[in-house]
C-alpha positions in Angstrom: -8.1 4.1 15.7 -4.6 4.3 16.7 -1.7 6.3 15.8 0.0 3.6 13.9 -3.1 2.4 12.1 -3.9 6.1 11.0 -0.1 6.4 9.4 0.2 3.0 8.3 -3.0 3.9 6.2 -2.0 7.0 4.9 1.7 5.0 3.4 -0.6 3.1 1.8 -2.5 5.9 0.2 0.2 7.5 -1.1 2.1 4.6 -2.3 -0.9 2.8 -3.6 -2.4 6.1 -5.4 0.2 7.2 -8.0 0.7 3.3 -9.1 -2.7 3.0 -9.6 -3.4 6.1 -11.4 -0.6 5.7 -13.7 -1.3 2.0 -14.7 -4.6 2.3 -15.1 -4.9 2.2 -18.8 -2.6 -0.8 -19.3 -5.2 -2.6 -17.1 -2.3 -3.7 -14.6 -3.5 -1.3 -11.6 -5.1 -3.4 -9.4 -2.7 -6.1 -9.5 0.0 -3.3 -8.8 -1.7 -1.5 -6.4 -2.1 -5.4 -4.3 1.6 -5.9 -4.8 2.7 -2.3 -3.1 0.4 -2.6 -0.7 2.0 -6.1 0.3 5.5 -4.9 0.1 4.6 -2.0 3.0 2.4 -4.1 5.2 5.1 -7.5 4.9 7.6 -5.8 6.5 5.4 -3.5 9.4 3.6 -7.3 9.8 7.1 -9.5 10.0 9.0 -6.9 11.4 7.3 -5.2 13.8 4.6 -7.7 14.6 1.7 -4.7 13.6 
């Protein structure tokens, strides 16, 4: 893997991971945790051309 893949995955974790945690009993985490993920990955994607 390289460099960027390793600490574009790890943004992800920690963004991802406290959303998820904390709306897990309203039932909204996955949804959430889709949306976050999305919001990192347009911009690298659009942006950067990743």
């Amino acid at each position: 893997m390289t460099v960027i893949t390793v600490l574009t995955r790890t943004l992800f974790f920690i963004s991802g991971k406290p959303w998820q945690l904390s709306r897990w009993a309203q039932r909204q985490a996955v949804l959430g945790t889709i949306v976050e993920g999305m919001a990192i990955y347009l911009p690298l994607h659009l942006g950067l051309g990743w």
